[in-house]
mmCIF file of the N, C-alpha and C atoms, coordinates in Angstrom:
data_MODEL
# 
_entry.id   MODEL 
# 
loop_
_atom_site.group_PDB 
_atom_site.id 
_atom_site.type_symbol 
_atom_site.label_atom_id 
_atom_site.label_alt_id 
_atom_site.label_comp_id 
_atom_site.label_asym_id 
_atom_site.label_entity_id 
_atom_site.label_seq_id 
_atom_site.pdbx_PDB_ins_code 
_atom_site.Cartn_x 
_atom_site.Cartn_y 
_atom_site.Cartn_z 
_atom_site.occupancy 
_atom_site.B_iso_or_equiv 
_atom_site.pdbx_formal_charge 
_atom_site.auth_seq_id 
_atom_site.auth_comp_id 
_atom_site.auth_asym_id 
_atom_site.auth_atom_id 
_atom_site.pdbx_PDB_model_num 
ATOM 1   N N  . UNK A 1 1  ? -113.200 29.154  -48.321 1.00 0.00 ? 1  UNK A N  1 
ATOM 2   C CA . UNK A 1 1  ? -111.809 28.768  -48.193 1.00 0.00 ? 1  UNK A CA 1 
ATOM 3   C C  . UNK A 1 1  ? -110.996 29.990  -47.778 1.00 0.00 ? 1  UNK A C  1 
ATOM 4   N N  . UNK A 1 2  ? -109.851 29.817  -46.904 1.00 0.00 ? 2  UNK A N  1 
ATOM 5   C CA . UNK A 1 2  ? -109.319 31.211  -46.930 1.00 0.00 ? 2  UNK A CA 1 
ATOM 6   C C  . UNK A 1 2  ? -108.653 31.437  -47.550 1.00 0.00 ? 2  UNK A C  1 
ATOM 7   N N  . UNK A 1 3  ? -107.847 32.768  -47.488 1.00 0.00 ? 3  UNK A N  1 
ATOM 8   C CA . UNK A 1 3  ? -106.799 33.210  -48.474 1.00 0.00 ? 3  UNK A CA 1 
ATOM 9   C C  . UNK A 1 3  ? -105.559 32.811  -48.523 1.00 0.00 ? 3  UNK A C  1 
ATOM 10  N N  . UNK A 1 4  ? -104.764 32.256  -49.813 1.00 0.00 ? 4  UNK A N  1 
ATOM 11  C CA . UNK A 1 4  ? -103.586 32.112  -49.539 1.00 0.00 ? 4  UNK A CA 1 
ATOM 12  C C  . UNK A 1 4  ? -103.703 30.523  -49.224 1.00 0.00 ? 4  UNK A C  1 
ATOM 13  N N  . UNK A 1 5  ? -104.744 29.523  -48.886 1.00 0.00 ? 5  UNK A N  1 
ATOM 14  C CA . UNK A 1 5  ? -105.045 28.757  -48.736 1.00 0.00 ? 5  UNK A CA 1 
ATOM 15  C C  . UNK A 1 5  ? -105.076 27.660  -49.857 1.00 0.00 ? 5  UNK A C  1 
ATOM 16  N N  . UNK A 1 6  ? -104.934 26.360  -50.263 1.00 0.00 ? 6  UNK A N  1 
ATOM 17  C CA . UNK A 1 6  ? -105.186 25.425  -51.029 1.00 0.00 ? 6  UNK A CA 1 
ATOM 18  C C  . UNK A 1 6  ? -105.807 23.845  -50.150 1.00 0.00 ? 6  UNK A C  1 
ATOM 19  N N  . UNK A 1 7  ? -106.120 22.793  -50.905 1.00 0.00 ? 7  UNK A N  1 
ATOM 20  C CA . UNK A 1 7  ? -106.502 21.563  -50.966 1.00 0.00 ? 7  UNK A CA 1 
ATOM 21  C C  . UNK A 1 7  ? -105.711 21.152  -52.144 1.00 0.00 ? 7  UNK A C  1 
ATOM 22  N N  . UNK A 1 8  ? -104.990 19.953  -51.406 1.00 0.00 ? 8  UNK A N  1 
ATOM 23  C CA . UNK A 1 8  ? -103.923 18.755  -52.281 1.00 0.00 ? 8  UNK A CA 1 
ATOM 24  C C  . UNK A 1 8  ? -104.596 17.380  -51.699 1.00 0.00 ? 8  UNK A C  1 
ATOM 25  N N  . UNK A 1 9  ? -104.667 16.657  -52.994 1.00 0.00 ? 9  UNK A N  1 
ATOM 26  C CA . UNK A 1 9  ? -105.041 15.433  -52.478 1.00 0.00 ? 9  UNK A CA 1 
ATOM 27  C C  . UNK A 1 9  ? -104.088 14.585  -53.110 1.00 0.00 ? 9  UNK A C  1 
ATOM 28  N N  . UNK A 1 10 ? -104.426 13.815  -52.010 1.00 0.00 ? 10 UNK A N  1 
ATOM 29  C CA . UNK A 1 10 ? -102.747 12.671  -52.005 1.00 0.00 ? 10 UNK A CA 1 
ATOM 30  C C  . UNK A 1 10 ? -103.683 11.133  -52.246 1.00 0.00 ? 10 UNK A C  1 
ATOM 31  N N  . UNK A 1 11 ? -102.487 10.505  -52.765 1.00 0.00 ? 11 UNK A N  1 
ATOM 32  C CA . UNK A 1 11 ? -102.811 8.941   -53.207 1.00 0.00 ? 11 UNK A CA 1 
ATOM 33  C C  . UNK A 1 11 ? -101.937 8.278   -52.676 1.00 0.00 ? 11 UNK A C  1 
ATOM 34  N N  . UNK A 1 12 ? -102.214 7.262   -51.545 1.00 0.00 ? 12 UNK A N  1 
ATOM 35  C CA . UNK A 1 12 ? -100.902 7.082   -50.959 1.00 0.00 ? 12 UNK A CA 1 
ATOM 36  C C  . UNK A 1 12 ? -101.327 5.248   -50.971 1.00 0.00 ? 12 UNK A C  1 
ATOM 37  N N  . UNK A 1 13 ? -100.087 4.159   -50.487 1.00 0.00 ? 13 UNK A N  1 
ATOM 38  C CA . UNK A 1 13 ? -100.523 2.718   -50.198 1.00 0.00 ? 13 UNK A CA 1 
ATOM 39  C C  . UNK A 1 13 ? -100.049 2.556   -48.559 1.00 0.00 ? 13 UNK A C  1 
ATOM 40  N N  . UNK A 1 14 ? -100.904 1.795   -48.094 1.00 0.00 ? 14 UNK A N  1 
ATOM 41  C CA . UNK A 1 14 ? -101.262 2.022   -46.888 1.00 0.00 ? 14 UNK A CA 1 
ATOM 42  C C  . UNK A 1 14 ? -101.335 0.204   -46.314 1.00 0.00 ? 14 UNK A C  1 
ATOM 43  N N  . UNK A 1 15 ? -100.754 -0.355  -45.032 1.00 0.00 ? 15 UNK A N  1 
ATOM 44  C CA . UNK A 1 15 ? -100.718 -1.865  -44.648 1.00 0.00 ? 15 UNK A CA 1 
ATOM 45  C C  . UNK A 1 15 ? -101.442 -1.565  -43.368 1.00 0.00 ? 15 UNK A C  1 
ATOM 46  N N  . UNK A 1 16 ? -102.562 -2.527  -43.345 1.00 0.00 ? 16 UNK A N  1 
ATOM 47  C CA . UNK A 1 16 ? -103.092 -2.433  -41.696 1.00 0.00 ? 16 UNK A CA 1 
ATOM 48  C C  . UNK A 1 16 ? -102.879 -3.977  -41.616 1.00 0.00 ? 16 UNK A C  1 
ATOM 49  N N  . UNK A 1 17 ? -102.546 -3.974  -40.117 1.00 0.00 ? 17 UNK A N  1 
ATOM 50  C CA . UNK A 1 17 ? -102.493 -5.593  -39.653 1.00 0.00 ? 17 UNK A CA 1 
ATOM 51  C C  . UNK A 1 17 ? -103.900 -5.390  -38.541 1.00 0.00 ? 17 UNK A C  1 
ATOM 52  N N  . UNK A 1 18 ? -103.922 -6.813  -38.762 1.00 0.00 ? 18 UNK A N  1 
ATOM 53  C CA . UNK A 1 18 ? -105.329 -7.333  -37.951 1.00 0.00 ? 18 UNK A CA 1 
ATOM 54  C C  . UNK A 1 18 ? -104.944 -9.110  -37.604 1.00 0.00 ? 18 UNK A C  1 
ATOM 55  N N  . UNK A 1 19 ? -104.835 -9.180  -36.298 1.00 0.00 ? 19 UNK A N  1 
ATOM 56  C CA . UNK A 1 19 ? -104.732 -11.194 -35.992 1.00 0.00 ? 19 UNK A CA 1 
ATOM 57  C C  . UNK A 1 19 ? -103.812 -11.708 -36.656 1.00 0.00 ? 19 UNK A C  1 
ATOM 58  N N  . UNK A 1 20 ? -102.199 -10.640 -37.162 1.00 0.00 ? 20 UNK A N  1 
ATOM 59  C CA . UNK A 1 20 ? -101.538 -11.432 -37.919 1.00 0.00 ? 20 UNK A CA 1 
ATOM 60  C C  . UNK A 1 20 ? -101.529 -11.231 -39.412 1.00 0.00 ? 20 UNK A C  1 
ATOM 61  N N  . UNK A 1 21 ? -102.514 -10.893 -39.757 1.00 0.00 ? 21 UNK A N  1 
ATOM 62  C CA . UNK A 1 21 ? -102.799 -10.448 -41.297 1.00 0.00 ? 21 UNK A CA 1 
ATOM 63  C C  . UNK A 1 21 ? -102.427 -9.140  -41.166 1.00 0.00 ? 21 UNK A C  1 
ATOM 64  N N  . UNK A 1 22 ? -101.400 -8.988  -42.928 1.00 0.00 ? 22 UNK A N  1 
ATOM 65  C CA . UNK A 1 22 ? -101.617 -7.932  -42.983 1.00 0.00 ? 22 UNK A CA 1 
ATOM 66  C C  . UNK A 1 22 ? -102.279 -7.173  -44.124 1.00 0.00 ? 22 UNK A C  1 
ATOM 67  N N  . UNK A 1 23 ? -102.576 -6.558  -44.277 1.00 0.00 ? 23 UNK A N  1 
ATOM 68  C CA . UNK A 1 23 ? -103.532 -6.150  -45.635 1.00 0.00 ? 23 UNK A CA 1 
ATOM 69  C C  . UNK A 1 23 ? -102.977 -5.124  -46.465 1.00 0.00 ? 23 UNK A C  1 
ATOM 70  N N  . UNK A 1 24 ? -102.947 -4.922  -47.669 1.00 0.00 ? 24 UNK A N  1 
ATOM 71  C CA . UNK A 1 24 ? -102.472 -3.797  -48.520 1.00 0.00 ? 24 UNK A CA 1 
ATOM 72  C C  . UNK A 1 24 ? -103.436 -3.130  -49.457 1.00 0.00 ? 24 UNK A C  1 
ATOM 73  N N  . UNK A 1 25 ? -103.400 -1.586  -48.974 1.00 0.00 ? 25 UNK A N  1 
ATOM 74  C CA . UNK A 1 25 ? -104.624 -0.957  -49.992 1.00 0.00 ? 25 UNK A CA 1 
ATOM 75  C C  . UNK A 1 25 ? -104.225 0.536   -50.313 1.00 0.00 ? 25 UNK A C  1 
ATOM 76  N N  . UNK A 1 26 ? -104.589 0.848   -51.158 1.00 0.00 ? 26 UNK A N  1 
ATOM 77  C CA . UNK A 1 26 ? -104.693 2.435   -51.606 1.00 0.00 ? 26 UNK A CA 1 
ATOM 78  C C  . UNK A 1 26 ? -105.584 3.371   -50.598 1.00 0.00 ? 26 UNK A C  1 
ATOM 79  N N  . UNK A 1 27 ? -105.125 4.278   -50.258 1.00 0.00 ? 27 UNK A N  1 
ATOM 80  C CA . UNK A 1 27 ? -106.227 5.056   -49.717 1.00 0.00 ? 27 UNK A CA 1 
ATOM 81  C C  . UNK A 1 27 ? -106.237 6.789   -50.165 1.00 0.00 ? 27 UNK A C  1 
ATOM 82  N N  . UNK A 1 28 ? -106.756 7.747   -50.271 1.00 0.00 ? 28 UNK A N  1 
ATOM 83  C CA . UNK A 1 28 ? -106.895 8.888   -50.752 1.00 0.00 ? 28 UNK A CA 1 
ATOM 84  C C  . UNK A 1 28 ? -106.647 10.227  -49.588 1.00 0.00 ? 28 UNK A C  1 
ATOM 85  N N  . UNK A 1 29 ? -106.374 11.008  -49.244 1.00 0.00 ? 29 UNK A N  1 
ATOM 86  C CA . UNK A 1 29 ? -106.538 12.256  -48.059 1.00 0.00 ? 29 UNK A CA 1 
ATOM 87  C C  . UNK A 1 29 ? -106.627 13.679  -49.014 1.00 0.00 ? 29 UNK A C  1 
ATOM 88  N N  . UNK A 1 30 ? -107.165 14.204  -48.522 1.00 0.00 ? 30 UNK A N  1 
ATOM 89  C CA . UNK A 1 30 ? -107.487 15.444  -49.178 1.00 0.00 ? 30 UNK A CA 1 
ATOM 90  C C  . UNK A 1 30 ? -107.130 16.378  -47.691 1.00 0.00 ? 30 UNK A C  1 
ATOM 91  N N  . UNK A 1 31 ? -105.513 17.147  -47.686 1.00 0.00 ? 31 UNK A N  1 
ATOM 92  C CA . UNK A 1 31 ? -104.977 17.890  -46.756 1.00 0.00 ? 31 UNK A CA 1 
ATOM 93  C C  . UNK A 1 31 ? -105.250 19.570  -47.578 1.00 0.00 ? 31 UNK A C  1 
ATOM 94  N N  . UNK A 1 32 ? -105.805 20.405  -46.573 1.00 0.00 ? 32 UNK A N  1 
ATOM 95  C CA . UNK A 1 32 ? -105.646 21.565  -46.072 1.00 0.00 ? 32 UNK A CA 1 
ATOM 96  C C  . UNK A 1 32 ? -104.603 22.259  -46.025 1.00 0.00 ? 32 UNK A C  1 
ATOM 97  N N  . UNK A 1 33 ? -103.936 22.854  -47.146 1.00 0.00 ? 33 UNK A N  1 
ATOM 98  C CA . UNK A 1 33 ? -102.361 23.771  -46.886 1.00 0.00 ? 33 UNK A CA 1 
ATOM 99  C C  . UNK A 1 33 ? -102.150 25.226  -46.955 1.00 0.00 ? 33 UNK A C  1 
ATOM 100 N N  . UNK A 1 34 ? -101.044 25.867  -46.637 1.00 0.00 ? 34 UNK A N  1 
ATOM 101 C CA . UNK A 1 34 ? -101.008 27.163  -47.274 1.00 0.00 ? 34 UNK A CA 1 
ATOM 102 C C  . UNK A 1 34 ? -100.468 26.929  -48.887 1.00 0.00 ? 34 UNK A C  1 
ATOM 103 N N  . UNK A 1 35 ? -100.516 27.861  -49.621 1.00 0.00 ? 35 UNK A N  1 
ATOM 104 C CA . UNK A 1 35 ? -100.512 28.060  -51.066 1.00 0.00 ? 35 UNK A CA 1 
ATOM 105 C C  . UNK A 1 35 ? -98.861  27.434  -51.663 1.00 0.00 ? 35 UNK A C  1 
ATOM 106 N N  . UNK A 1 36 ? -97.967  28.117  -50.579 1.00 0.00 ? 36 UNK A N  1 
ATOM 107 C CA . UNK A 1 36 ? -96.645  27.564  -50.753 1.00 0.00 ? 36 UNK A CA 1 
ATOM 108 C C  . UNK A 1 36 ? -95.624  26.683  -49.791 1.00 0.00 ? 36 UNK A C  1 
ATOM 109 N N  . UNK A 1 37 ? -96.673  25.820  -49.625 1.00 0.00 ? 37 UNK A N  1 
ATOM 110 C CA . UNK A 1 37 ? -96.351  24.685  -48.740 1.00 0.00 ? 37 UNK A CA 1 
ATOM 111 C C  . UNK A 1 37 ? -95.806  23.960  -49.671 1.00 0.00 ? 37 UNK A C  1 
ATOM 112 N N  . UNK A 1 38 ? -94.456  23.213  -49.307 1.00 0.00 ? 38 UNK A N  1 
ATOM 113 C CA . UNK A 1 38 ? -93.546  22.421  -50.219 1.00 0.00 ? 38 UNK A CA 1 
ATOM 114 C C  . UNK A 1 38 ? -94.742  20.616  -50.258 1.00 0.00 ? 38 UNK A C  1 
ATOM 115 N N  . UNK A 1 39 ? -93.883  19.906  -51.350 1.00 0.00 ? 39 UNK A N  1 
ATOM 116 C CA . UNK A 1 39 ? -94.801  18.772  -51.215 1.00 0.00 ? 39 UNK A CA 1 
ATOM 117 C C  . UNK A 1 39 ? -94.392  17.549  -50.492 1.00 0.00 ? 39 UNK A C  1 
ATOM 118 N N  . UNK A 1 40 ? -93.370  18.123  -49.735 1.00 0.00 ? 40 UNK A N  1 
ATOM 119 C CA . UNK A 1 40 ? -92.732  17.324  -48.518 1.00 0.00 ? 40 UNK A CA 1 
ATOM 120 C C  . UNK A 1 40 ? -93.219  17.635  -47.094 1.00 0.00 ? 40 UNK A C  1 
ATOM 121 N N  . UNK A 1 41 ? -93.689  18.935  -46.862 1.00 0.00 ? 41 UNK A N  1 
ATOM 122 C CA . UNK A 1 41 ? -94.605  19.380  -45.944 1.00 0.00 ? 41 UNK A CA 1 
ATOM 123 C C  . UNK A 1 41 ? -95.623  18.748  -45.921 1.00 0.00 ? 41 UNK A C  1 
ATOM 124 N N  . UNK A 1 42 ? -96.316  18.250  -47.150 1.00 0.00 ? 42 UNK A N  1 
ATOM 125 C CA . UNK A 1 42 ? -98.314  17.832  -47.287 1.00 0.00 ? 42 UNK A CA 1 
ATOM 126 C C  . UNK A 1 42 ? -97.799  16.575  -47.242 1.00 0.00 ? 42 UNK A C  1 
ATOM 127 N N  . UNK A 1 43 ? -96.883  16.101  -47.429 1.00 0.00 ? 43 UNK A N  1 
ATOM 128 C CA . UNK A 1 43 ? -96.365  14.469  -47.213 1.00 0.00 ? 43 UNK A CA 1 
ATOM 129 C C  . UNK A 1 43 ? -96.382  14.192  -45.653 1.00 0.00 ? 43 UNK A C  1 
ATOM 130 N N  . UNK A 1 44 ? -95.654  14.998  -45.287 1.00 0.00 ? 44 UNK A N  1 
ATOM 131 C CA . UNK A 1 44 ? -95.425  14.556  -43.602 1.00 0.00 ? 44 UNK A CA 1 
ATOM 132 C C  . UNK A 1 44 ? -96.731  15.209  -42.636 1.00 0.00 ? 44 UNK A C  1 
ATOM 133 N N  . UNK A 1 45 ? -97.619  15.914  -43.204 1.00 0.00 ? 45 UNK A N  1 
ATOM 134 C CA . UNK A 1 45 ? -98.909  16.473  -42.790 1.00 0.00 ? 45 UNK A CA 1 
ATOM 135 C C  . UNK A 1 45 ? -99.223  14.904  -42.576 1.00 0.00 ? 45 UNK A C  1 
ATOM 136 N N  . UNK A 1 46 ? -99.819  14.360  -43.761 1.00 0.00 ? 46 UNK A N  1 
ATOM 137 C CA . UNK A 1 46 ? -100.223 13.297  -43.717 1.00 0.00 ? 46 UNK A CA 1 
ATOM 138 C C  . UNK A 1 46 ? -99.637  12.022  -42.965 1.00 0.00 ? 46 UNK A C  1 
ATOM 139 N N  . UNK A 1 47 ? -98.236  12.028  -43.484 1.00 0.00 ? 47 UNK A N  1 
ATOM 140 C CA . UNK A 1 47 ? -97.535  10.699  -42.478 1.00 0.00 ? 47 UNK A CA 1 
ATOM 141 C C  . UNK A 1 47 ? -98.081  11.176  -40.800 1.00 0.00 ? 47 UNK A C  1 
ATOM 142 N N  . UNK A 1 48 ? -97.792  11.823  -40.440 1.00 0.00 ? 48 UNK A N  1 
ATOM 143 C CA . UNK A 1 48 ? -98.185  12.350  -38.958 1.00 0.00 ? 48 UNK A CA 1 
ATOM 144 C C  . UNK A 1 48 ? -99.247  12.141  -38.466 1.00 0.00 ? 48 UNK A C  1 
ATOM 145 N N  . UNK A 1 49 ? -100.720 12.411  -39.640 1.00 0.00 ? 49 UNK A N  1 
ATOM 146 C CA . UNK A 1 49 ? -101.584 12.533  -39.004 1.00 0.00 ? 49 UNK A CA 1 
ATOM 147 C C  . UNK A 1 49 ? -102.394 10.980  -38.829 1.00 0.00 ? 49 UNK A C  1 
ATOM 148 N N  . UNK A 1 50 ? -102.045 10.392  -39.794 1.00 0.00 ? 50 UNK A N  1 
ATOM 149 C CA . UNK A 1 50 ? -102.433 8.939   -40.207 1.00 0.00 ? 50 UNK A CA 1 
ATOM 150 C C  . UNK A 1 50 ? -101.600 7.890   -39.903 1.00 0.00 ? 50 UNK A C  1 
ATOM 151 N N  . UNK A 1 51 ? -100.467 7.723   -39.983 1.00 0.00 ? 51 UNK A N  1 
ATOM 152 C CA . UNK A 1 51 ? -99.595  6.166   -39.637 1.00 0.00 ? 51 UNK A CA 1 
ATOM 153 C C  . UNK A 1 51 ? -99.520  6.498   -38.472 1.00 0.00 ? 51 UNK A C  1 
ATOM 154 N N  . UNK A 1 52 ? -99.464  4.784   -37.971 1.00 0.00 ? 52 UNK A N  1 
ATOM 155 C CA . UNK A 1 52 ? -99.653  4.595   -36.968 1.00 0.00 ? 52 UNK A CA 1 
ATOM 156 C C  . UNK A 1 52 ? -98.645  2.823   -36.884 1.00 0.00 ? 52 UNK A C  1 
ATOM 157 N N  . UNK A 1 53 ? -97.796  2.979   -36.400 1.00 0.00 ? 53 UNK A N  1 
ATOM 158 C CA . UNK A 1 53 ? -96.712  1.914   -36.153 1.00 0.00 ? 53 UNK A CA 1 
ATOM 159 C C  . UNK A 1 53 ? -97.821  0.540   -35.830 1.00 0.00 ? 53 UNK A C  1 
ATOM 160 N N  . UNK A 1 54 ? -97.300  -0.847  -36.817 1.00 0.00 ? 54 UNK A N  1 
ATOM 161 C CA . UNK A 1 54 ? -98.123  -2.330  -36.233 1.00 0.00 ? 54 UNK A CA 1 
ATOM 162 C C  . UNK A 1 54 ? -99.834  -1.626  -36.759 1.00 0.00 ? 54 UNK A C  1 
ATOM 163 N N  . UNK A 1 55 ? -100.306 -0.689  -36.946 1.00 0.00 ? 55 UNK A N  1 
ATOM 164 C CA . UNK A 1 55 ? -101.759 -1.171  -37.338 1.00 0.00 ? 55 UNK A CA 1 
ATOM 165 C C  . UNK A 1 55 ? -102.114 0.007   -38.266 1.00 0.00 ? 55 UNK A C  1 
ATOM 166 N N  . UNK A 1 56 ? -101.087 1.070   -38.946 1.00 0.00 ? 56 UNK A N  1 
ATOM 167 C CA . UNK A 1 56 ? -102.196 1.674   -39.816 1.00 0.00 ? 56 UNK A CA 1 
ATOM 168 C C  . UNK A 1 56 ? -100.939 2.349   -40.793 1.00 0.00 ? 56 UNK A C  1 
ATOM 169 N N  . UNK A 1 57 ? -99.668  1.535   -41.282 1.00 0.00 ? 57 UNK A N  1 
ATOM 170 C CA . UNK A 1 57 ? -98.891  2.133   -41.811 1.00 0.00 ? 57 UNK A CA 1 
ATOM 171 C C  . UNK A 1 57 ? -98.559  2.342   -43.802 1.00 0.00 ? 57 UNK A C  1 
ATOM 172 N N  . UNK A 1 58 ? -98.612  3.825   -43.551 1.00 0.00 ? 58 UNK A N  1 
ATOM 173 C CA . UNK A 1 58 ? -97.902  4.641   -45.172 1.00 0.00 ? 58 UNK A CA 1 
ATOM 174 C C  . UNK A 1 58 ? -96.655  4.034   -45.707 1.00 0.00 ? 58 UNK A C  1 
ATOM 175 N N  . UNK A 1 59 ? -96.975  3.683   -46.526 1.00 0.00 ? 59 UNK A N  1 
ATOM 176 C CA . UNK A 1 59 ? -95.199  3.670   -47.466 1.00 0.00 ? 59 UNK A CA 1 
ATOM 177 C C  . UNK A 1 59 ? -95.029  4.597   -48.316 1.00 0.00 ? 59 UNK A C  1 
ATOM 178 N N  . UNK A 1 60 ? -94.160  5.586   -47.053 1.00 0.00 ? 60 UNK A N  1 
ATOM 179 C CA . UNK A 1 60 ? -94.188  6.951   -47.512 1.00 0.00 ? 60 UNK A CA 1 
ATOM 180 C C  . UNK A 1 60 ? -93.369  7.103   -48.924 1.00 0.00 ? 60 UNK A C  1 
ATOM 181 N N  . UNK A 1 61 ? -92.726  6.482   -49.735 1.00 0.00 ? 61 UNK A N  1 
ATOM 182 C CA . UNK A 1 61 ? -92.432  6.412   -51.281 1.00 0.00 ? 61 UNK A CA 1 
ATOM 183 C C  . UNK A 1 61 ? -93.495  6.328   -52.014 1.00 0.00 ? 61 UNK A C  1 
ATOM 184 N N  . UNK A 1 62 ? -94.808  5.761   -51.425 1.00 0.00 ? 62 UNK A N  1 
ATOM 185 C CA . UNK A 1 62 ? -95.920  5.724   -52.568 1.00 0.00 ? 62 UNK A CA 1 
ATOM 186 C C  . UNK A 1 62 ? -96.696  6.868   -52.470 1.00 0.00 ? 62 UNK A C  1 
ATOM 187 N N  . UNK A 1 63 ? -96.737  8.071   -51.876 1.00 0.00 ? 63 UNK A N  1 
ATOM 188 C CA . UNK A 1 63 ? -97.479  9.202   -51.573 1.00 0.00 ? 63 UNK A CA 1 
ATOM 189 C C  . UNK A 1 63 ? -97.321  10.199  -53.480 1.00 0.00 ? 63 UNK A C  1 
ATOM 190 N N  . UNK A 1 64 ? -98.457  9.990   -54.102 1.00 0.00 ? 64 UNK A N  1 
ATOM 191 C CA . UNK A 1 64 ? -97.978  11.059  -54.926 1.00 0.00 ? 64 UNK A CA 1 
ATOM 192 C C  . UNK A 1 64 ? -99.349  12.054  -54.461 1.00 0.00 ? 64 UNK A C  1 
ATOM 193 N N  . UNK A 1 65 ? -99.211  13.196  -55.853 1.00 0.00 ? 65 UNK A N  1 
ATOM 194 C CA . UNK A 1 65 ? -100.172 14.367  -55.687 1.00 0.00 ? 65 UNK A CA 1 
ATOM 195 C C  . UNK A 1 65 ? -100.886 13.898  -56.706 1.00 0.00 ? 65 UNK A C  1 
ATOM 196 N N  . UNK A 1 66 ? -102.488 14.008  -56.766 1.00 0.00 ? 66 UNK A N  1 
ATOM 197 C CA . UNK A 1 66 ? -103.598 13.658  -57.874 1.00 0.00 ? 66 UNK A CA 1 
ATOM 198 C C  . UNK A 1 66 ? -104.002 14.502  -57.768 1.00 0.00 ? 66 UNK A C  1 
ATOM 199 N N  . UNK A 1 67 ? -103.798 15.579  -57.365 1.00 0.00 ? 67 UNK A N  1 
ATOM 200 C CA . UNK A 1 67 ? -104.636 17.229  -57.543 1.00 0.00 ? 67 UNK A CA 1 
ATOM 201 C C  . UNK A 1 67 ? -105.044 17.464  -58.775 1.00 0.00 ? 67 UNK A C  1 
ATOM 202 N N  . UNK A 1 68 ? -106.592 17.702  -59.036 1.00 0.00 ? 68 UNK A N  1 
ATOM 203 C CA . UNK A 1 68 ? -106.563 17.740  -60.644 1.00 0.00 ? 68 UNK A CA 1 
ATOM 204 C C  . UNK A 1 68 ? -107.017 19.761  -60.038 1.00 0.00 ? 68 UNK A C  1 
ATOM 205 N N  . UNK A 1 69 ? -106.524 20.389  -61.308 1.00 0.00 ? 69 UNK A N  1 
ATOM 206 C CA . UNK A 1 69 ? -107.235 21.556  -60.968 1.00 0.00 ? 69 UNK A CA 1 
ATOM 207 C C  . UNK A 1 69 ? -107.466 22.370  -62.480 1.00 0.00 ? 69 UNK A C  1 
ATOM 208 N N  . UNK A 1 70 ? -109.006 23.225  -62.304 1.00 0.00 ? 70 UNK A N  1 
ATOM 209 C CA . UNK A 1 70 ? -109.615 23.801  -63.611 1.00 0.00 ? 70 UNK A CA 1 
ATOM 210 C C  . UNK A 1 70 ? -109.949 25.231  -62.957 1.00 0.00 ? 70 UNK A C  1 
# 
């Protein structure tokens, strides 16, 4: 890992449509940050890299942090 470096993993709810359906599920990301990256930064890391308008969208209010760390 490098220096100055962390891993945050996010728990976010997530709607994909398919033929009209739309579906609702939890999904998990484990983002790559610097150490003092705010948690609005690793939020929009993720919104950016993953939603996708009509077929792969975040409800970015449900994004928390589950980082467990020992």
């Amino acid at each position: 890992m490098k220096p100055n470096w962390k891993y945050v993993l996010l728990e976010y709810t997530y709607t994909t449509y398919c033929q009209g359906t739309a579906d609702r599920n939890f999904g998990q990301a484990l983002i790559h940050c610097p150490e003092d990256c705010s948690f609005n930064n690793i939020r929009s890391t993720l919104f950016n890299k993953k939603h996708r308008e009509g077929i792969y969208e975040i409800d970015i209010e449900s994004v928390k942090d589950v980082t467990i760390e020992w």
